[in-house]
C-alpha positions as CSV (number, residue, x, y, z in Angstrom):
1,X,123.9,124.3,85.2
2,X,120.4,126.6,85.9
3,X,117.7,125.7,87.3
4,X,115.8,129.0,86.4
5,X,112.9,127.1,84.6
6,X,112.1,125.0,86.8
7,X,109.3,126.0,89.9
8,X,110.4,126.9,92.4
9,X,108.3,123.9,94.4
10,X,110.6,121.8,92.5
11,X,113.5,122.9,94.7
12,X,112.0,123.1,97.8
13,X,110.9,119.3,97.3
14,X,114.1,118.6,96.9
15,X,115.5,120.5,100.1
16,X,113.0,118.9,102.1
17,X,114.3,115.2,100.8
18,X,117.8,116.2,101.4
19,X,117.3,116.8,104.9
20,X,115.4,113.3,105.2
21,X,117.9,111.9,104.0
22,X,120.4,113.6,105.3
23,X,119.0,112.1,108.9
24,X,118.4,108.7,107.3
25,X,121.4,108.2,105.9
26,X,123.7,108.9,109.2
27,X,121.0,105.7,110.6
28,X,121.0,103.3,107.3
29,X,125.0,104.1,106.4
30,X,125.6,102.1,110.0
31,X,122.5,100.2,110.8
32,X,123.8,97.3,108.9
33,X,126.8,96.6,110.7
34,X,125.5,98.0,114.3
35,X,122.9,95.1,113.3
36,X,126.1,92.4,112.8
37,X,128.5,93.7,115.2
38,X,126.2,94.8,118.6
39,X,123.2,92.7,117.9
40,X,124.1,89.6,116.3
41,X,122.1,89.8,113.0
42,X,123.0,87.6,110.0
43,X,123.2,88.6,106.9
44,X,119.9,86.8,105.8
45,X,118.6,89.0,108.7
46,X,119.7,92.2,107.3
47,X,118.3,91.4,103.6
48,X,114.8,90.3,105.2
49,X,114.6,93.4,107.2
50,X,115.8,95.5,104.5
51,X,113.7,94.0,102.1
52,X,110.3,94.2,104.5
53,X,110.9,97.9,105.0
54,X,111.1,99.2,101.2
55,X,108.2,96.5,100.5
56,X,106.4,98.3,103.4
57,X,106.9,101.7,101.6
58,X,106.0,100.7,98.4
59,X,102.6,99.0,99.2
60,X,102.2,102.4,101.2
61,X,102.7,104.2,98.2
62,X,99.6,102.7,96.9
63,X,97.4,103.9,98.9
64,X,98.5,107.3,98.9
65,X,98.9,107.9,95.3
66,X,95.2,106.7,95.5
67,X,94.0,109.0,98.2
68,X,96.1,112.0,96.6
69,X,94.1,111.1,93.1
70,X,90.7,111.2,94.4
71,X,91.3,114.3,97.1
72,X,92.5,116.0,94.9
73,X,94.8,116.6,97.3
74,X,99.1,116.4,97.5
75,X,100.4,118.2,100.0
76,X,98.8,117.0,103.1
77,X,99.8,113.8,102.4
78,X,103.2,114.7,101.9
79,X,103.5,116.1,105.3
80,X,101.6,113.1,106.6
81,X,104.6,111.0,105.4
82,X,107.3,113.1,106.2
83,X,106.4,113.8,109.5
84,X,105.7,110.7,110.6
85,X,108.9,109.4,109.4
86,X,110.3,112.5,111.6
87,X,108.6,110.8,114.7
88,X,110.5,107.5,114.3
89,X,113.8,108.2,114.0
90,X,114.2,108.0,117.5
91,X,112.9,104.0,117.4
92,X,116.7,103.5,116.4
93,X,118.8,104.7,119.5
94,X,116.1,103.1,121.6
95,X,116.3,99.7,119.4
96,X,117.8,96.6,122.0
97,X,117.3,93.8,119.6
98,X,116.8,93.2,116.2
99,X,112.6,93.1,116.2
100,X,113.0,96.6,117.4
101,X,114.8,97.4,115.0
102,X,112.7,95.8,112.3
103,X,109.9,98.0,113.8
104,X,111.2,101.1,113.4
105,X,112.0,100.4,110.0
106,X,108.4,99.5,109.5
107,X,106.9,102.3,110.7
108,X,109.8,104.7,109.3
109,X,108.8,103.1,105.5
110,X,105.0,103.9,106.4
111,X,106.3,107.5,106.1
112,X,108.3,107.0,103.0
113,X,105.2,105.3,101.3
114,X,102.6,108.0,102.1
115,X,105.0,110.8,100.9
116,X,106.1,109.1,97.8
117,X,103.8,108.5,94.9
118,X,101.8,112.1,95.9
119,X,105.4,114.1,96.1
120,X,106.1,112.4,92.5
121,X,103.1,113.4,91.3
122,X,102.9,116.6,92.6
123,X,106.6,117.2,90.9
124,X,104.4,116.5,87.6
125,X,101.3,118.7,88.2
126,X,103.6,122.1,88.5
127,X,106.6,120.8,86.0
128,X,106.2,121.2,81.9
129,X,106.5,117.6,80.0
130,X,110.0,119.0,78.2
131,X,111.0,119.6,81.9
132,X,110.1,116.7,83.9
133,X,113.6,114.8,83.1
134,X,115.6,117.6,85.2
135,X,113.3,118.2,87.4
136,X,113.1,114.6,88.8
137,X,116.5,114.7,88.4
138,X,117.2,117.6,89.9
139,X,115.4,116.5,93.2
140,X,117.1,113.3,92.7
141,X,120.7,115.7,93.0
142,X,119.4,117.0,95.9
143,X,118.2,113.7,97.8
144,X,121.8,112.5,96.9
145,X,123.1,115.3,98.4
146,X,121.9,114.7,102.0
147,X,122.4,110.3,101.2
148,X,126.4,111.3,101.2
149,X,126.3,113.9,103.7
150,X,125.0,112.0,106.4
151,X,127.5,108.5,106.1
152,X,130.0,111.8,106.1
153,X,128.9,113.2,108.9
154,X,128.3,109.8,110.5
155,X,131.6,109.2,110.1
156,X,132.6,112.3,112.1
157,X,130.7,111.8,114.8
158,X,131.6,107.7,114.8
159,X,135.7,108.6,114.9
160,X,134.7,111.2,117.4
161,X,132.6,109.1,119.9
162,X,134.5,105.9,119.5
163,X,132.2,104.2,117.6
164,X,129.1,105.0,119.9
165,X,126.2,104.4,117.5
166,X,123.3,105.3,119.3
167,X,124.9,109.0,119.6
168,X,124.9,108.8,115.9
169,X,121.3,107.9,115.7
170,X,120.1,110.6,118.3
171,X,121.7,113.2,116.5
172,X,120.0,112.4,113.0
173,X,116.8,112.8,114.6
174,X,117.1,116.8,114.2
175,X,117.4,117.1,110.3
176,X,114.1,115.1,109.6
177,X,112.3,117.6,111.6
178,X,113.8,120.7,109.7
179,X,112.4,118.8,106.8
180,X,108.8,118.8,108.4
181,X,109.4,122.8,108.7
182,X,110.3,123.5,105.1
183,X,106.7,121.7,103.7
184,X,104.7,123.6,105.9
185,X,106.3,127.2,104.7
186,X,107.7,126.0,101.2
187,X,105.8,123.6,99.6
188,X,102.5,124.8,97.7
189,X,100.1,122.9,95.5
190,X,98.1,124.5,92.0
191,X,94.8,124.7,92.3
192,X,94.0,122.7,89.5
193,X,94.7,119.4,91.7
194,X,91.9,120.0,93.5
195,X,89.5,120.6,90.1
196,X,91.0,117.2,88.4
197,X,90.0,115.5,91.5
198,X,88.3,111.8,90.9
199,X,85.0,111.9,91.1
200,X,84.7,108.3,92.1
201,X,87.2,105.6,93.8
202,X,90.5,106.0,91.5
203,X,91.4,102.1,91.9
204,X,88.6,100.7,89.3
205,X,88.6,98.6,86.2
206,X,88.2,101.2,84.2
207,X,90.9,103.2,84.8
208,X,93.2,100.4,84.9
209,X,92.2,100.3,81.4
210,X,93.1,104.4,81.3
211,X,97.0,103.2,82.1
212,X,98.3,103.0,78.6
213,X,100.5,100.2,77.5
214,X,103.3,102.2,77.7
215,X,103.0,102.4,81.9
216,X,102.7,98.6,82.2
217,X,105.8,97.7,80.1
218,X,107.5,101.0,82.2
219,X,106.2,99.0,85.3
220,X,107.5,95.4,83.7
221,X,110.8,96.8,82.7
222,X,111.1,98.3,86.2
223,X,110.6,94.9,88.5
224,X,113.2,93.0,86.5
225,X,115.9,95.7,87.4
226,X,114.8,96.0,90.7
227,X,116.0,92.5,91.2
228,X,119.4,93.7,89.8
229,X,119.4,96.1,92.3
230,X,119.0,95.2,96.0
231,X,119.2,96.9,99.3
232,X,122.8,98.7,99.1
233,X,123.6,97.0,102.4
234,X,125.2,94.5,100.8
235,X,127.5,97.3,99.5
236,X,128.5,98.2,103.3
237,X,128.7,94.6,104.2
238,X,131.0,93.9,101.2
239,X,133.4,97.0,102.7
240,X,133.0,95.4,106.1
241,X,134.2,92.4,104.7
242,X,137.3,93.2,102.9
243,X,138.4,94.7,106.4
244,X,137.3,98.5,106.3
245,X,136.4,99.6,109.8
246,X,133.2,100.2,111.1
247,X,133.8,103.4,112.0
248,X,134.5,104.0,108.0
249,X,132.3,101.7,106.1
250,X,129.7,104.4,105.4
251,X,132.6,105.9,103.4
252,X,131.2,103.3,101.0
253,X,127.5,105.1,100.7
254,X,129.3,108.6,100.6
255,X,131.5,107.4,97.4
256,X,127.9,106.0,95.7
257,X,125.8,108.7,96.5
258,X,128.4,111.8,95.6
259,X,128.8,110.4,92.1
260,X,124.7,110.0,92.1
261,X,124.0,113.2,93.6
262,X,126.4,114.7,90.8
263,X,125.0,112.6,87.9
264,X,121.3,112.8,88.3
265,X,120.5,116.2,87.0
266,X,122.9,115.8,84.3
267,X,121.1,113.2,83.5
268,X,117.4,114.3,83.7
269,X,118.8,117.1,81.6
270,X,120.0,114.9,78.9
271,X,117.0,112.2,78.9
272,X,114.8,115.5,78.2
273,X,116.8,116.5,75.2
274,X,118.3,112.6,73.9
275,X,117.4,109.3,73.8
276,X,116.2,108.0,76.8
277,X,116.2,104.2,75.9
278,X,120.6,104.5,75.2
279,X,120.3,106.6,78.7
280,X,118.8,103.4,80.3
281,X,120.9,101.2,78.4
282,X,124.2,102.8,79.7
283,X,122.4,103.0,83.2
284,X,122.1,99.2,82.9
285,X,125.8,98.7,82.1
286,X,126.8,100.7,84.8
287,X,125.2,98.6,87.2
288,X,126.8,95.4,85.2
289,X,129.9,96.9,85.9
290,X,129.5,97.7,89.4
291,X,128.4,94.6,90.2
292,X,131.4,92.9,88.6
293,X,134.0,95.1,90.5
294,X,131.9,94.2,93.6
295,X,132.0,90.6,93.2
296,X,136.0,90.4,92.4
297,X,136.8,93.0,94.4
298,X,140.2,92.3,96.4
299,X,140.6,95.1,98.4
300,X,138.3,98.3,99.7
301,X,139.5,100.0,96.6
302,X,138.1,98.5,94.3
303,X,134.9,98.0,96.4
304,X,134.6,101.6,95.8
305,X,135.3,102.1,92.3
306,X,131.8,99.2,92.2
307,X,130.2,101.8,94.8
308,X,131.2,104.7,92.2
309,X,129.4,102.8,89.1
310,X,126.5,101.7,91.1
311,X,126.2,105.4,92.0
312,X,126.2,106.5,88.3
313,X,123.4,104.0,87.5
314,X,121.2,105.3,90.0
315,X,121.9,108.6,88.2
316,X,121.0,107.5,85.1
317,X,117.9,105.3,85.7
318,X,116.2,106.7,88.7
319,X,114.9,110.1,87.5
320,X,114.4,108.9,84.2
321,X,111.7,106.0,85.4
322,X,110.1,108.7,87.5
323,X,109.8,111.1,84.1
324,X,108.6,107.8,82.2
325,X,106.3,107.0,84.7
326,X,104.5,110.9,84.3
327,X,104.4,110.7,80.9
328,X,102.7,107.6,80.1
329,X,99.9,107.7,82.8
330,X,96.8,110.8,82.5
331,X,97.2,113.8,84.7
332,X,94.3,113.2,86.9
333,X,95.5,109.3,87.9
334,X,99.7,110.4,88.5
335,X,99.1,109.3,92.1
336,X,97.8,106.0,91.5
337,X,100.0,105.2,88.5
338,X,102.7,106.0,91.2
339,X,101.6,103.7,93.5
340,X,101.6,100.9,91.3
341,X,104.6,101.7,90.2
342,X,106.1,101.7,93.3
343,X,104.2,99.3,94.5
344,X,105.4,96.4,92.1
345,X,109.0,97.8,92.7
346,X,108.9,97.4,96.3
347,X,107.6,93.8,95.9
348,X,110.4,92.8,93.7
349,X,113.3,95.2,95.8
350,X,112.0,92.9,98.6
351,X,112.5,89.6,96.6
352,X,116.0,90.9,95.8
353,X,117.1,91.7,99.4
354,X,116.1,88.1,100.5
355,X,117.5,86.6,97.2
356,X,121.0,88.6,98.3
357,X,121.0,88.0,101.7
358,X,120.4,84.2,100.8
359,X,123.6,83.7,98.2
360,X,125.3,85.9,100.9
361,X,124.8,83.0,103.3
362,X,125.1,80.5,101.0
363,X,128.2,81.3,98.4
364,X,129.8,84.4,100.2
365,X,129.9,87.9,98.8
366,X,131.0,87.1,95.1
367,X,127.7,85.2,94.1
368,X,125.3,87.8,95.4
369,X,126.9,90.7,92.9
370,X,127.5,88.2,89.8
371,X,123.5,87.3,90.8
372,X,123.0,91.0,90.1
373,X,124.7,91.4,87.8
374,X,122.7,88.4,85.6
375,X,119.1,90.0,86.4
376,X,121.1,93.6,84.7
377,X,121.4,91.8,81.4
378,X,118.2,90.3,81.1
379,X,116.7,93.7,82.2
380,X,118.9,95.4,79.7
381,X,117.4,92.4,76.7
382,X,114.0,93.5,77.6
383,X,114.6,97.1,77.0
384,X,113.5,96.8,73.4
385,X,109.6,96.3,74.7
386,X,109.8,99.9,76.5
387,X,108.2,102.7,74.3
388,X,109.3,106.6,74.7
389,X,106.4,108.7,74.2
390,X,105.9,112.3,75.8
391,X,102.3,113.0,76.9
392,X,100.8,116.1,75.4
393,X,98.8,118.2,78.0
């Protein structure tokens, strides 16, 4: 595997998000259940606030791409995001109750959102078309990479302070600051951003008109999944509830994200040279089936095996909507079509969150995956409308 023709901005992207999520990973891989067990938070709770925080980053993402479009600008805004999501990871130690703790998910999403639809872009300003695949999914790997290592290394420090979370949380504050460190000194922008900058307000009629077909059925496609494919709290809470300990559940996100963080550039690779609607096609059955092991799922065992498939849908799909996504919308409007993108994902991620935490309450475990796994095969009957075309720049 080389990653030779790929910029080298490419990688350092994707060193940056692994340490972000290296740090927010060792928070969200026991957030859940310090929510349940030391607060008192329902279920229902834990979907809403989930829910609210990647809504939050998705409207953010918006106004970003926007702002990135008619700047002309990328970078800054990256750093913006970044480093305010750096500043808030302390919130969690300090959180006593669960408003507190639904405020510093707010304001740590407000970072996600501002970073998000310019990084994505900006992956697509200094990638070639017949490249974009791996390189999404190459920064995908490398997200991945720091989503298992920090449940791992929450785990370690978990069995070695006796459960003592807010240790946990205090420590993950250091790796979101490296991440700060490595955009200032590693992260450049061409100089053609700044010439395709909008001359006027990006967000107008007519260049809603500029976003081809193609994007809006991308976009379409994209909100129906989304609500096959809620917060993955509900995969720690199903471990929790089949009797894994607390001090191990995040084993759950380290099984999910290691088979995703060793997927996704395979992947990219392969939706750049085959066909990219069978690529989403399989990505939908993995999720079918992970849902399904989820849902019957007797023992902690088999709860992971679900964890494993969901983790090789998100290697399949999530790269490959990003390269989508760059290829249907024009060069000088990738930020906004970002935002939108994003945008109507986080709406519907936020629907699915309440919907799960809902049948949670409601019908236990078991409905909530076999809910997810209905909203998979109607996403998978409307794959037909999507069309695969490569931009020529």
């Amino acid at each position: 595997m080389t990653f030779s023709k790929l910029p080298k901005g490419v990688v350092a992207l994707g060193l940056v998000s692994l340490f972000m999520d290296l740090s927010s990973e060792m928070i969200h891989s026991l957030l859940p259940v310090f929510l349940v067990t030391v607060l008192g938070a329902s279920a229902l709770s834990v979907g809403l606030i989930e829910g609210v925080a990647e809504a939050t980053a998705s409207i953010a993402k918006v106004f970003s791409g926007v702002l990135s479009d008619w700047i002309g600008r990328r970078k800054p805004l990256v750093l913006l995001g970044y480093g305010l999501a750096a500043l808030t990871k302390p919130l969690f130690p300090l959180a006593n109750g669960i408003g507190a703790v639904l405020m510093a998910r707010f304001l740590d999403r407000i970072g996600k959102g501002i970073r998000g639809a310019p990084r994505d872009a900006l992956i697509a300003d200094i990638t070639q078309p017949e490249n974009r695949g791996a390189a999404y999914g190459l920064r995908q790997s490398m997200d991945t990479v720091g989503a298992f290592s920090g449940p791992l290394l929450a785990i370690v420090l978990m069995t070695a302070t006796h459960g003592n979370f807010r240790l946990v949380f205090w420590v993950a504050v250091v790796p979101a600051f490296v991440c700060v460190l490595l955009i200032v000194f590693g992260v450049e922008e061409p100089d053609s951003m700044r010439r395709a900058a909008q001359t006027g307000f990006p967000v107008s009629r007519a260049n809603m008109r500029r976003l081809p077909p193609q994007f809006w059925w991308v976009v379409a496609f994209t909100a129906v999944l989304t609500l096959a494919r809620f917060s993955e709290a509900f995969l720690l809470l199903r471990a929790e509830s089949l009797g894994l300990s607390v001090s191990w559940v995040p084993m759950i996100l380290i099984v999910m994200n290691l088979v995703y963080a060793a997927s996704a550039y395979p992947f990219g690779k392969l939706s750049d040279n085959g066909s990219r609607r069978r690529l989403l096609a399989c990505g939908i059955l993995f999720l079918i089936v992970s849902d399904l092991l989820l849902a019957l799922a007797g023992n902690v065992w088999v709860a992971g095996a679900g964890a494993a498939m969901w983790g090789l849908h998100m290697g399949a799909t999530q790269g490959l909507l990003s390269a989508l996504v760059s290829d249907a919308a024009p060069p000088d409007l990738r930020g906004t079509a970002f935002g939108v993108f994003n945008l109507v994902s986080g709406v519907f991620l936020l629907a699915a969150s309440v919907i799960a935490g809902a049948l949670w309450s409601v019908g236990g475990p078991a409905l909530t995956f076999y809910a997810g796994a209905a909203f998979s095969c109607l996403a998978l009957a409307g794959l037909k409308s999507i069309e695969f075309k490569k931009r020529v720049e």
